[in-house]
PASEBA-1860 file (N, C-alpha, C; in nm, 3 decimals):
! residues 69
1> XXXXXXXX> 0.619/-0.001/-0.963/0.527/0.111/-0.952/0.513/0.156/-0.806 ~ 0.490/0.094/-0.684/0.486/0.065/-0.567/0.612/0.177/-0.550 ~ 0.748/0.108/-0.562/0.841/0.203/-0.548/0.845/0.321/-0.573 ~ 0.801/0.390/-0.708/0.771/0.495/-0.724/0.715/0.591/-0.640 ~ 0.588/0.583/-0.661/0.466/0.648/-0.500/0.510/0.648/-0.374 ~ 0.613/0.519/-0.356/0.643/0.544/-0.161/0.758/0.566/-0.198 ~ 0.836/0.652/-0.256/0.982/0.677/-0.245/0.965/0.797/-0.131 ~ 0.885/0.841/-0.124/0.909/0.990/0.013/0.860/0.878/0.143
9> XXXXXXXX> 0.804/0.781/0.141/0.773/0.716/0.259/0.832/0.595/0.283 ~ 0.860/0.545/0.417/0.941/0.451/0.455/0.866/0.319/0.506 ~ 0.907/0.210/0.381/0.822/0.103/0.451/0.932/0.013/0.530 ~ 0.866/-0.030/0.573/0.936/-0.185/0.665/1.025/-0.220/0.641 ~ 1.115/-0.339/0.698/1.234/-0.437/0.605/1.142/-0.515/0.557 ~ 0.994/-0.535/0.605/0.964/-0.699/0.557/0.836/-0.659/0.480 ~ 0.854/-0.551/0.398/0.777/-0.495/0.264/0.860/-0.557/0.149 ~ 0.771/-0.654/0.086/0.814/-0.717/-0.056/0.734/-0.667/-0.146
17> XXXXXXXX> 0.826/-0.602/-0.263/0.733/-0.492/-0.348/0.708/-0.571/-0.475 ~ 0.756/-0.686/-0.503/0.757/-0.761/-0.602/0.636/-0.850/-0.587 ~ 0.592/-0.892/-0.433/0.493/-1.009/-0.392/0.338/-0.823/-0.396 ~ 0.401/-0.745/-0.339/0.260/-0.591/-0.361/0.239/-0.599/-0.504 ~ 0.344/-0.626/-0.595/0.304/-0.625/-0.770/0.218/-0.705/-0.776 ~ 0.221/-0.820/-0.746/0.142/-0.989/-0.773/0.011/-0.953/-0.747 ~ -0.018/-0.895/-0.626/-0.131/-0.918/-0.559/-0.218/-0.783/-0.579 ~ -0.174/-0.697/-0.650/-0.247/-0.576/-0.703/-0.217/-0.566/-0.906
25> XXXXXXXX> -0.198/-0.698/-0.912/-0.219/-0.660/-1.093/-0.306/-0.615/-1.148 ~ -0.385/-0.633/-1.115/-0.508/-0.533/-1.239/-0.544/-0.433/-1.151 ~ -0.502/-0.302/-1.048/-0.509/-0.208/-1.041/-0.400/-0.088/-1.145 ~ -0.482/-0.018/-1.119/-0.426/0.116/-1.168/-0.349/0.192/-1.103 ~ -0.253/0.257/-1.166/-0.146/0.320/-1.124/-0.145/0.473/-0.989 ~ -0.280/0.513/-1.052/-0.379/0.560/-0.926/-0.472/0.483/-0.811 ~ -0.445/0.381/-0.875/-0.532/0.273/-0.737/-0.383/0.254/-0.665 ~ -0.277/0.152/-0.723/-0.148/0.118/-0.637/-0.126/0.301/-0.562
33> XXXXXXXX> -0.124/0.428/-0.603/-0.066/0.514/-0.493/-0.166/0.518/-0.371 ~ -0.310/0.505/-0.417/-0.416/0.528/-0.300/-0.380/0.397/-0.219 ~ -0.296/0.261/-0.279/-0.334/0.164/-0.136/-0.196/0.182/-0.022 ~ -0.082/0.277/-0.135/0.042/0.339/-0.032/-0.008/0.461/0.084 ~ -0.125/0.522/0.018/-0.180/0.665/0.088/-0.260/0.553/0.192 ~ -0.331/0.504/0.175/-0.418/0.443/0.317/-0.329/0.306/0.382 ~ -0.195/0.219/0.364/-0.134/0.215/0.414/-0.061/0.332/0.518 ~ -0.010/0.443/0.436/0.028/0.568/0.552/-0.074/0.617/0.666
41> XXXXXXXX> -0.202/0.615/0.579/-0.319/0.679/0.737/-0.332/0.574/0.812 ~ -0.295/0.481/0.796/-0.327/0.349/0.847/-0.165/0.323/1.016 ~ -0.122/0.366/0.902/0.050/0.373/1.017/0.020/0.484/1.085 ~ 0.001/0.608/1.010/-0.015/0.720/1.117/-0.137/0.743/1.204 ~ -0.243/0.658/1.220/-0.289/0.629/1.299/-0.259/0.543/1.392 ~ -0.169/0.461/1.388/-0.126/0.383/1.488/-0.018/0.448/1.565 ~ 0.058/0.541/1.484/0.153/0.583/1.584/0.280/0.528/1.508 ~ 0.298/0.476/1.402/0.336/0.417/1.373/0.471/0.490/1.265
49> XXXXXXXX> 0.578/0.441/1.273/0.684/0.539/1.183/0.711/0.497/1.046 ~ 0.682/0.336/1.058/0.708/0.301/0.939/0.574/0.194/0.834 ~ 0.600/0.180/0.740/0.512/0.141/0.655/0.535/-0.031/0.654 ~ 0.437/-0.132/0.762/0.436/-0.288/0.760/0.336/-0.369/0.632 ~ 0.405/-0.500/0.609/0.318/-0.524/0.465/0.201/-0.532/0.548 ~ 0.125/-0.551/0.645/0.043/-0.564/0.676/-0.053/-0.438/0.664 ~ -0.018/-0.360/0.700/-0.069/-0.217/0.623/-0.096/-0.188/0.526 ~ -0.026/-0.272/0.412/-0.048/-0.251/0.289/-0.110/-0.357/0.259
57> XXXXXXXX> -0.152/-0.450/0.285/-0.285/-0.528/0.243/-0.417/-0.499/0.318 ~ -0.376/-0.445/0.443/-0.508/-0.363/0.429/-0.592/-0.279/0.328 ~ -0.459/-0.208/0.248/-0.475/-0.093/0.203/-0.526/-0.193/0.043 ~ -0.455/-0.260/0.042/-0.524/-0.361/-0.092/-0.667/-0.382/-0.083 ~ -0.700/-0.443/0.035/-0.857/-0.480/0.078/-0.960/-0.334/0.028 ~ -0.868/-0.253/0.097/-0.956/-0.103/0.105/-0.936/-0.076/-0.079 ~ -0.866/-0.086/-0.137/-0.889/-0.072/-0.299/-0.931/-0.131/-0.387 ~ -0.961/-0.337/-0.317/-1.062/-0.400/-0.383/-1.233/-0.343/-0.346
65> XXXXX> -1.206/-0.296/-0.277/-1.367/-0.256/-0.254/-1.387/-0.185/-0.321 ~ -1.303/-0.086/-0.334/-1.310/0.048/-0.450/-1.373/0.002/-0.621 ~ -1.267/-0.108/-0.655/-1.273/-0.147/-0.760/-1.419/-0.264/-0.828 ~ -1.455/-0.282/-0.708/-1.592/-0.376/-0.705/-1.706/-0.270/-0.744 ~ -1.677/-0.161/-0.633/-1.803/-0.070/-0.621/-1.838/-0.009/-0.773
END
C-alpha cells in the first residue's frame, strides 16, 4: 500500500516497506497516505530530497495520535 501513495515520491535506500506494513497494520489506507504526506513535509522541511525511514516513523507517531484522538 505504502508503495502505491509514494510512487511520485522518492524514499531512501534504507526505506523497508514491508517492516512500514508491520508497524502500521491497523491503519487505513487514508491514514498509510497521510503518514507518506507528513513524512514529505517533514523532508521538505529539512531541506531534504529524499524520503528517510526515520521520517516515516515520525509520520507513524503523527498518525497514532490521530487514531487515539
Amino acid at each position: 500500500m505504502f508503495e502505491i501513495h509514494l510512487r511520485r515520491m522518492q524514499p531512501a535506500g534504507d526505506v523497508n516497506f514491508e517492516e512500514l506494513g508491520r508497524s502500521t497494520g491497523e491503519f487505513s489506507a487514508a491514514q498509510l497516505k497521510a503518514v507518506g504526506v507528513e513524512a514529505g513535509m517533514i523532508a521538505l522541511g529539512e531541506g531534504a530530497s529524499n524520503l528517510k525511514l526515520e521520517r516515516f516513523h515520525s509520520g507513524i507517531a503523527e498518525g497514532k495520535v490521530i487514531i487515539l484522538s
